[in-house]
C-alpha positions as a Markdown table, in Angstrom:
| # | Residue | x | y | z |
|---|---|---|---|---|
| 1 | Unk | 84.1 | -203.8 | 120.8 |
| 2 | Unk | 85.1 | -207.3 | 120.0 |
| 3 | Unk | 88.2 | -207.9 | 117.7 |
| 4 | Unk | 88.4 | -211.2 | 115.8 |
| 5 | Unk | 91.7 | -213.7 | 116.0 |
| 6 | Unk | 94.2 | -212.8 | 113.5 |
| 7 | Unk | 93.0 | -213.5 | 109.6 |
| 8 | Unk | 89.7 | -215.6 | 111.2 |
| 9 | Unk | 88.1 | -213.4 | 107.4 |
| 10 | Unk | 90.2 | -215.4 | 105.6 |
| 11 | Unk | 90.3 | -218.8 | 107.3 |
| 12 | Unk | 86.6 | -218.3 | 109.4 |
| 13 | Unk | 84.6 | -216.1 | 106.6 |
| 14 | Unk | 82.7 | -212.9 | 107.1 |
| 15 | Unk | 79.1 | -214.9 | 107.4 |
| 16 | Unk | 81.0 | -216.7 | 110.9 |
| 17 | Unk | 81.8 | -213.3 | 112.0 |
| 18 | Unk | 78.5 | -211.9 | 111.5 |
| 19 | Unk | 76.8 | -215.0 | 113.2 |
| 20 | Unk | 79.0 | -214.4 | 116.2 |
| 21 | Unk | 78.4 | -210.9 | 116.9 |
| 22 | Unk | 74.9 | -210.8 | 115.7 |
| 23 | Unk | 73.8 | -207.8 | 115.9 |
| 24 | Unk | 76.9 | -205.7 | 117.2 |
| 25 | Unk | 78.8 | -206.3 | 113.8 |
| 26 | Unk | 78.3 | -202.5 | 113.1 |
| 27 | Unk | 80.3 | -202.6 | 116.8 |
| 28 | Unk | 83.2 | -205.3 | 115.5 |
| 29 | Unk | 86.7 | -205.4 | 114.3 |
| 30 | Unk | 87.3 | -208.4 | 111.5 |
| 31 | Unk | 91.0 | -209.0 | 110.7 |
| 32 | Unk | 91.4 | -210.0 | 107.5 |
| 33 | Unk | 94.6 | -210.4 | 106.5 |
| 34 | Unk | 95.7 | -209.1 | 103.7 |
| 35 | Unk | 92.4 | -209.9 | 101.5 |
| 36 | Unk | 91.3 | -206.3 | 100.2 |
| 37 | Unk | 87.8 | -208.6 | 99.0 |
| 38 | Unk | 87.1 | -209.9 | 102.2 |
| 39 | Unk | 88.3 | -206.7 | 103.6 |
| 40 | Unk | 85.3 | -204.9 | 101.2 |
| 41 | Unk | 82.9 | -207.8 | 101.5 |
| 42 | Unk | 83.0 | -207.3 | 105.5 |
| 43 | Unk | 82.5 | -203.8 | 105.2 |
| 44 | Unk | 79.5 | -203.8 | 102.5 |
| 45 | Unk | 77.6 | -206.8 | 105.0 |
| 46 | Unk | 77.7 | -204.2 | 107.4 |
| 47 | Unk | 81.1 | -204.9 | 109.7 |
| 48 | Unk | 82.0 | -201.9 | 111.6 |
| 49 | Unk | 86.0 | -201.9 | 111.2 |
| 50 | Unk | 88.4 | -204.1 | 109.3 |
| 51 | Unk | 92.2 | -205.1 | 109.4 |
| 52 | Unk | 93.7 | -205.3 | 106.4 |
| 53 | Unk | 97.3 | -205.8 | 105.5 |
| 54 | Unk | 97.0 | -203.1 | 102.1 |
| 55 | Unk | 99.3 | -202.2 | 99.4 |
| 56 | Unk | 99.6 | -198.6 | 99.2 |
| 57 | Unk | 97.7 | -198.8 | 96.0 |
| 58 | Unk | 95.1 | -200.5 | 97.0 |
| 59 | Unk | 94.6 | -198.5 | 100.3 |
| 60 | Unk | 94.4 | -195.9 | 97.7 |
| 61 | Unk | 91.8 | -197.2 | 95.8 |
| 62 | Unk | 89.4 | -198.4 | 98.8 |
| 63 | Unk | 90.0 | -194.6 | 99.8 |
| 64 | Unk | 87.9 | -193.3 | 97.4 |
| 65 | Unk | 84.7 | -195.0 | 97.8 |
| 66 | Unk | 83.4 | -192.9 | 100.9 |
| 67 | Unk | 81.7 | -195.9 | 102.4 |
| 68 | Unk | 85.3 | -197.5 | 103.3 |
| 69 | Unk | 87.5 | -194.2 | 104.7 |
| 70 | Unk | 88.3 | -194.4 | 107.9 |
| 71 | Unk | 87.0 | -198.1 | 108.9 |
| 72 | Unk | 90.2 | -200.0 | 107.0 |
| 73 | Unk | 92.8 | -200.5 | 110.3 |
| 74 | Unk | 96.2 | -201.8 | 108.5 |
| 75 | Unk | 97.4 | -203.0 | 112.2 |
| 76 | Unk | 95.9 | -204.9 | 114.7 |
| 77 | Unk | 94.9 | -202.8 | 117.8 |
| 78 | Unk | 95.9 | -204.1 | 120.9 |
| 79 | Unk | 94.0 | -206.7 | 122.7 |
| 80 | Unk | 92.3 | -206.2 | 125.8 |
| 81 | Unk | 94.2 | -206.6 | 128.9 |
| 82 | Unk | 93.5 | -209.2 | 131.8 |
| 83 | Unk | 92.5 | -206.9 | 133.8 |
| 84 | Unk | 89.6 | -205.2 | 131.2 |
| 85 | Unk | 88.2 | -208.6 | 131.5 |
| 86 | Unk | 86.7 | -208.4 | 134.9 |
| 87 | Unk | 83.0 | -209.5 | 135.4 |
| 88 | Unk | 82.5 | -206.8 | 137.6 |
| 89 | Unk | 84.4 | -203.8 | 138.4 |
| 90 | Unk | 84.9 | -204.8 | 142.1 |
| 91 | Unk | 86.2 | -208.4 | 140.9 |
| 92 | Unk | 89.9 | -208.8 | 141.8 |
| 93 | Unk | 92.4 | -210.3 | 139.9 |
């Protein structure tokens, strides 16, 4: 699953998000700071999962449009370690 840098919706856009994971989007994690409209834009174009930085209100109210429960993160998971990022599982470090 690839995660995006922190806020890259809001400074990058959704379209360079899409472009770089091509067809794995459904697969990807955009962090969009704390834009609920790029947050819902990167959803509706087909993004798998979003971060976004919510009000309680307007986690709320992207809450009831079924399309958006359960794929709005409000933290960033944690990035992959070092040793994930082995070519090959017999690779050492």
């Amino acid at each position: 699953m690839a995660l995006s840098p922190e806020s890259a919706g809001n400074s990058l856009g959704v379209s360079w998000w899409l472009e770089i994971t091509d067809r794995l989007a459904p697969l990807s994690i955009l962090d969009c700071g704390d834009s609920p409209a790029i947050a819902r834009h990167a959803l509706d174009c087909g993004i798998g999962l979003v971060v976004c930085r919510l009000s309680p209100a307007q986690r709320r109210a992207l809450n009831t449009y079924e399309q958006y429960r359960n794929r709005i993160l409000l933290f960033r998971p944690p990035s992959s370690r070092p040793s994930n990022l082995r070519e090959r599982p017999d690779d050492r470090m």
